[in-house]
N, C-alpha and C positions, 0 to 999 in steps of 0.2 A: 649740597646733598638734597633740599628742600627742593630745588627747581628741576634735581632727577628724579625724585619722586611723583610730581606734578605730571611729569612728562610721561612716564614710564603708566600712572596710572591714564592718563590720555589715548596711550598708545593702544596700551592692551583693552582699553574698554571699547574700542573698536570691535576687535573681534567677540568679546564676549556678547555688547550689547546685539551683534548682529545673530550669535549663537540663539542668545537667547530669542529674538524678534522671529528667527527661523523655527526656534520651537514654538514658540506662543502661534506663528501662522501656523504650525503645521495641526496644531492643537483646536484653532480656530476653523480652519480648514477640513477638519473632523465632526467638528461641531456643527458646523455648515450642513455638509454632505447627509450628515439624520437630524437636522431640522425639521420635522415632520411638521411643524406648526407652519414652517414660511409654505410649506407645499401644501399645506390644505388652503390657506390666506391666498393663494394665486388661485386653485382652483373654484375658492368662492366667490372670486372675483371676476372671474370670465365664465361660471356654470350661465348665466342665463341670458349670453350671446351665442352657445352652442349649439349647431344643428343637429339632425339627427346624427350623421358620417361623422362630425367633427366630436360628438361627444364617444364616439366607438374608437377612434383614435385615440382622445384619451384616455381612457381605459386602458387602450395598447401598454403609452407611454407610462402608468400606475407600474402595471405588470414587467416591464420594460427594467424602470427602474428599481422595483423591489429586487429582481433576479437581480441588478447590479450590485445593490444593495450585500443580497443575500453570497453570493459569490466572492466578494472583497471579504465578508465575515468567513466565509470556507477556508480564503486563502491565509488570512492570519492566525485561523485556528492553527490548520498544516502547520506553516510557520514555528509558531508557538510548541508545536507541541514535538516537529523536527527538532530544536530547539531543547526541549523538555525530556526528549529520546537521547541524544547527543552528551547530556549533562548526567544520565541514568546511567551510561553506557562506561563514561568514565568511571563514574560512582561504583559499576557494576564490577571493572577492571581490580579499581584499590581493593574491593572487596572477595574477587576472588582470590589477590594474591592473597591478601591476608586469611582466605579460605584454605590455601597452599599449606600455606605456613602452620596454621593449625592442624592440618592432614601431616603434614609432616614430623608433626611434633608426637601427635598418635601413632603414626607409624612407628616414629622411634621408640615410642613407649613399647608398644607390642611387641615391635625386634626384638627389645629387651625382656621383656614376658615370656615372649618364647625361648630366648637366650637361658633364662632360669630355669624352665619347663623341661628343655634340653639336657640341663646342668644337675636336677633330679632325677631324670631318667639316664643319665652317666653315671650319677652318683649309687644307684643300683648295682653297676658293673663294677663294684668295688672300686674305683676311683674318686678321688678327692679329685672335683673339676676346678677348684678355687686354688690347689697347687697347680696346676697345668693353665689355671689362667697367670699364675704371677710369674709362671716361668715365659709365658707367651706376650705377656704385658706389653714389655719394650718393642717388641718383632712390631703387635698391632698398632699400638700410639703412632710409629713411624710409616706404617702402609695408611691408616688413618689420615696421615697429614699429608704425604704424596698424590691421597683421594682427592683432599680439599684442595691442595696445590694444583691439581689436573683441573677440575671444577672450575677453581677462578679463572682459569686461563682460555675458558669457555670451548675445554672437550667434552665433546657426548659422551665418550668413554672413560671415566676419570677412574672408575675400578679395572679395567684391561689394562688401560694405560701403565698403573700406580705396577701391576704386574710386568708389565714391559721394564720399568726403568728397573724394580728389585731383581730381573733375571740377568737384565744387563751384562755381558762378559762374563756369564758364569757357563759351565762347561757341564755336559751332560756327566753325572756320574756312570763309573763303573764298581760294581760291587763286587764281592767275592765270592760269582756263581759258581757254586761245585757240589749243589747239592740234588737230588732225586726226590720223585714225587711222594715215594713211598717215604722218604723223609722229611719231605717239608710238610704231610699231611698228620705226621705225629709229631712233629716241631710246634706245629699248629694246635693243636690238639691240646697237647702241655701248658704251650702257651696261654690258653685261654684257661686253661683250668688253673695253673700256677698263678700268674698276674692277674686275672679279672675274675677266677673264683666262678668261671661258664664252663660248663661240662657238655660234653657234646660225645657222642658216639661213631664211630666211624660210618655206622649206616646212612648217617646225617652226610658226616664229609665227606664221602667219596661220590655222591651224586653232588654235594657243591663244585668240587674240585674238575669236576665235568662236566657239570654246569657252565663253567667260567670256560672249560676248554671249547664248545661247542657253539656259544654266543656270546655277545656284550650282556642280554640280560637274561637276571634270574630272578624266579619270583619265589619268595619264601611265603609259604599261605600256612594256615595251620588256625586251631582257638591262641583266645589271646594271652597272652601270659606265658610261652611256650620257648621264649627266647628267637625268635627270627631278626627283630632289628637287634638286638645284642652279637647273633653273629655276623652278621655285615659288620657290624661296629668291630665286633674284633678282630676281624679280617683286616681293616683297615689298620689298627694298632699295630700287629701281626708283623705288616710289612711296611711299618716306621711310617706310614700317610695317613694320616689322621682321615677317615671318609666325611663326607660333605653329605648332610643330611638334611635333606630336598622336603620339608612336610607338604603332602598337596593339603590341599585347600577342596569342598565341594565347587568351589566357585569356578575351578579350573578349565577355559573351554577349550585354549587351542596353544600353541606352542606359545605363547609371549608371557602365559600364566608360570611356563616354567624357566623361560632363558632370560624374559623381561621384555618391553618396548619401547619406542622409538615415542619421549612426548614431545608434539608440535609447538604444546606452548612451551618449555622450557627447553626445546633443542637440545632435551639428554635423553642418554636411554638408562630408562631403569631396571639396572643391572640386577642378574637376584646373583645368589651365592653355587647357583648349579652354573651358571653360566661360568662366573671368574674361575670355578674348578676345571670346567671343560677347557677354558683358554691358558690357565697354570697347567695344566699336563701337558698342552702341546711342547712347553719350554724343556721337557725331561722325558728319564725313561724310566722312572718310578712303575709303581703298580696303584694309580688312583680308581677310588670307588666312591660314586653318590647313590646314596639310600635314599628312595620315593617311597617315602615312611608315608605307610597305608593308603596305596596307591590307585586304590580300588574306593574313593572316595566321590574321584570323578571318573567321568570318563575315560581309562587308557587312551583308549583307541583316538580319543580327541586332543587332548594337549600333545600325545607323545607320537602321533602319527606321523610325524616328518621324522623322526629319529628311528622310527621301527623301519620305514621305509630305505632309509637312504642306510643304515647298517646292513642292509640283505645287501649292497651292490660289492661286488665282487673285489674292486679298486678300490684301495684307503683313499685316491686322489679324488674321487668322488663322494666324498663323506663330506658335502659344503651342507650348512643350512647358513639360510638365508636370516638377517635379523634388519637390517635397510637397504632402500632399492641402490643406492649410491654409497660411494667413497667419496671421505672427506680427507686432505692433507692431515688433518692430526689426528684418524683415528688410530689404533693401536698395528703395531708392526704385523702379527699374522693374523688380522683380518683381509682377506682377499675381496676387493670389488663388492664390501659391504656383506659378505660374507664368512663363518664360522666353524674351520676345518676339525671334523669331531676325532680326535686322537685316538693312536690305535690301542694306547695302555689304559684306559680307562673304561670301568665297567660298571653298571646300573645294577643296582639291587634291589627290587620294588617286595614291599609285605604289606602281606592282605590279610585281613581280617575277614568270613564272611558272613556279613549279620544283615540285619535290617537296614542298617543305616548305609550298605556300601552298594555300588553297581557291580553287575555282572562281567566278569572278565573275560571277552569275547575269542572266537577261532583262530581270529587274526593277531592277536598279542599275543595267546597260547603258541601257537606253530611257530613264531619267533621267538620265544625265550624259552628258558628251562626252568618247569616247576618244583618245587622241591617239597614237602608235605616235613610242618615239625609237630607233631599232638603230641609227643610226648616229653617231658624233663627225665633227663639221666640224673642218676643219682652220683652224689661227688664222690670222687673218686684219687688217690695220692698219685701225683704223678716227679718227673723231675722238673726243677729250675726248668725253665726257657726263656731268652730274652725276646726281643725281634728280630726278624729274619729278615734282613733288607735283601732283595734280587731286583734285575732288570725286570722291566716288564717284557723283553725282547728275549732274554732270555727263558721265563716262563711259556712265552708263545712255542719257546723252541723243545721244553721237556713238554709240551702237550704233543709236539707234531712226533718229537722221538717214541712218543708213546705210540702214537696212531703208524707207526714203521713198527714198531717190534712187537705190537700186541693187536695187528688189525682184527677186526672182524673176521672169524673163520667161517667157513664155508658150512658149515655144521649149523654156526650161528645165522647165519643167511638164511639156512633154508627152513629154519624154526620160526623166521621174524614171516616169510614168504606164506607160509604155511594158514599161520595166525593172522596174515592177513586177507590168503582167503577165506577161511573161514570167518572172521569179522565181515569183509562185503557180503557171502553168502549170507549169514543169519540176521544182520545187523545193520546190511546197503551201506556201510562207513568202507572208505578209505582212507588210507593218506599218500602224499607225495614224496615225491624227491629230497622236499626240503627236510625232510623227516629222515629220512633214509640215510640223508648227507650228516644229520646230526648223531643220527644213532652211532655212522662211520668214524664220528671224532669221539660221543662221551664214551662208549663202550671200552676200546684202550683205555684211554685215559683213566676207568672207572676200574680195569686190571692193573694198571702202573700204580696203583694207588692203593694195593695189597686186596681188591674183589676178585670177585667172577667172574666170568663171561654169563653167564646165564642170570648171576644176580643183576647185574647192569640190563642186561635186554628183560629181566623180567622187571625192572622199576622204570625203563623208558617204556615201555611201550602201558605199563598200569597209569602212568602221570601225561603221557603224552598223545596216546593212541585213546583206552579206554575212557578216558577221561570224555570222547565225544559223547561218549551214552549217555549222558546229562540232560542232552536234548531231545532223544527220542521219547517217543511216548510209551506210556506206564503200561500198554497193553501188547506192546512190540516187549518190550523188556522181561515180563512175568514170567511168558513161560520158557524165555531163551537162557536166562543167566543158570541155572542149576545145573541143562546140559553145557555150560559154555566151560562151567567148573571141572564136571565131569572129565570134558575133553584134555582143558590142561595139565588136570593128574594122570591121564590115561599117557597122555604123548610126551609129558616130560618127568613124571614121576610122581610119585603123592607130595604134595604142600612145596613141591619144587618152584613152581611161580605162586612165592610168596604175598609179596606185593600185587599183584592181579589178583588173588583170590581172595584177598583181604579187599580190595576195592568191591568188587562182585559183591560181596557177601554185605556189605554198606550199603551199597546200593539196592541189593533186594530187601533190607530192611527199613530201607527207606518210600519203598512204593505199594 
């Protein structure tokens, strides 16, 4: 053992001593190269054999070799601090994820902030949300773990997904449609005032009810406190689908704030909860609704632009929005070519508040949805038991279209809306279009099939839909037109007969 040790230390001190000799020259060699004392000992040594040219040379060679000098120190700076970049950038790495992770951890706290925030403003609607979570408990723990199970397996969609696998083999229901608008709108009615202790007037539901018939969206505007998100909410109860309640955010600028996006660092997309409602209704024919609780915080017209737009097209096969530019093998079944098919039983409910703190709600989100005006609370009132009313959503499309056949627009009605609006161009330079005309032709039935008027229906679409542009004209066009405009309505349809219009008018000139 003694004589392999001998050996072994012989062997390897070869390499080392030569390590080592290679550092010490290279260290030597350093030492050398800024020697500044051997370069001036040479120059003192031949200054006074130097001619006049030979000492300008030297000079050169000073300057020569300083720049060498100076350039070998540039390059090991770079070096160094390449080097220095490199070691940051990792540093910088661990530290963002673990930036992640704390973001995520706040996220999850505030989901759950708003989780309780939500569960308060339930708890108003006479229900106990703490029974309806322990009845819900089991369903979520297990979509919860199909989430994280998708996630590990490094899908971007691990919420669509987790929805794919729970629809799996399940077969669209059918319910037991056989009921009439004029009854689902007092089924409704009860309902909310029996179960959730909300009281509502038929002047309320019958422009909701045809609201829903006319467009995907409705905007409930009114002061606050007046019950708007409580009837979306029970709407939702209503017809056994709990609605999906979208809060925007000021922050909100273009569609990702409300479906989610695609992040590059983590290759997922982050799903918000309007999205998984939008891609769970595609699997049925339920009747789903997401409420864009105070929706006028940001911009409409900015987050919701692709959805205002692509709901006007004529074909449900055209209703894709776009959410990645490609398809991946494991994203969720009905995403097409990275694409998000918006289903035709589902309906958007947006409430507005309007104060200081919210934006202006523009022509273009106006003319596409139906506004609904709630200022005032009904007083309670005894009504019977009602449970939910479960229907298709296929079927509901089909008692709005029966309505729009047995209750069209009459000719009487036509030539009152025609009338009104010559006279609004003439005094007022406002028109409207088609799109408008088209809608009047669906809520107006629907607003008779639902135990109205014709005349009350065209006199509350055209005070919420038409009048409503007078907003923006100016204070000195408006002053001395509104009193004859009053005048004309009681003269041509009878005293206080366009209620809703004259009540608008009358606001309006108290307000300029």
């Amino acid at each position: 053992m003694n004589t392999f040790l001998r050996f072994f230390y012989e062997f390897i001190s070869i390499f080392f001593d030569g390590l080592f000799n290679a550092f010490k020259g290279f260290i030597n060699g350093i030492k050398q190269m800024f020697s500044f004392s051997d370069y001036a000992k040479i120059i003192e040594s031949y200054k006074d054999n130097f001619n006049g040219n030979e000492k300008v040379f030297v000079v050169m060679c000073v300057v020569c070799l300083i720049i060498i000098v100076l350039l070998i120190a540039l390059l090991i700076f770079l070096l160094v601090k390449k080097i220095i970049r490199k070691l940051n950038n990792n540093l910088s790495k661990d530290e963002l994820l673990t930036e992640i992770g704390n973001l995520n951890d706040q996220v999850r706290k505030l989901m759950k902030e708003r989780e309780e925030l939500m569960a308060m403003k339930v708890s108003q609607l006479g229900i106990n949300p703490e029974e309806e979570n322990e009845e819900n408990t089991t369903g979520d723990e297990e979509k919860n773990k199909e989430e994280e199970d998708a996630a590990i397996k490094g899908i971007r969609f691990p919420k669509l997904v987790a929805i794919d696998e729970q629809f799996e083999g399940c077969k669209i229901k059918k319910y037991q449609n056989d009921t009439t608008l004029a009854q689902l709108i007092d089924d409704f009615r009860c309902f909310a005032a029996s179960q959730l202790h909300l009281y509502y007037d038929f002047s309320i539901l019958r422009p909701f009810f045809g609201g829903l018939a006319c467009g995907k969206l409705i905007i409930l505007q009114g002061i606050s406190g007046t019950g708007k998100t409580s009837l979306a909410y029970a709407w939702g109860k209503f017809m056994g689908m709990d609605a999906c309640v979208s809060s925007v955010e000021p922050s909100w600028r273009d569609k990702s704030d409300f479906l989610g996006y695609f992040n590059e660092f983590t290759k997922k997309f982050n799903e918000t909860k309007a999205l998984g409602e939008i891609y769970a209704a595609s699997f049925d024919d339920d009747v789903h609704t997401i409420i864009l609780d105070e929706m006028n915080l940001a911009r409409v017209e900015y987050y919701f632009a692709d959805l205002l737009s692509i709901l006007e097209m004529p074909s449900r096969d055209e209703w894709l929005v776009d959410l990645v530019p490609s398809a991946w093998p494991d994203d969720p079944k009905k995403l097409i070519k990275g694409k998000i098919k918006l289903p035709g039983n589902l309906w958007y409910i947006g409430t507005i508040n309007n104060d200081d703190s919210t934006f202006m709600v523009t022509d273009k989100v106006y003319d596409r949805a139906m506004p609904i005006d709630i200022n005032t609370k009904v007083d309670p009132f005894k009504c019977r038991e009602q449970d939910v009313v479960k229907i298709n959503s296929s079927y509901l499309d089909s008692l709005f279209a029966d309505a729009v056949e047995k209750y069209p627009l009459s000719d009487k009605g036509l030539n009152y809306v025609g009338e009104i609006d010559d006279y609004v161009i003439e005094h007022f330079r406002i028109a409207f279009g088609n799109r408008i005309m088209k809608q009047l032709g669906v809520f107006t039935p629907v607003y008779v099939a639902c135990g109205g008027k014709e005349i009350e229906a065209i006199d509350y679409f055209i005070a919420k839909k038409i009048l409503r542009k007078f907003d923006q004209l100016s204070v000195a066009l408006l002053r001395d037109e509104i009193d004859p405009f009053i005048s004309y309505l009681n003269k041509k349809f009878g005293k206080d007969v366009m209620k809703e219009c004259i009540a608008y008018l009358q606001n309006l000139k108290k307000s300029i």
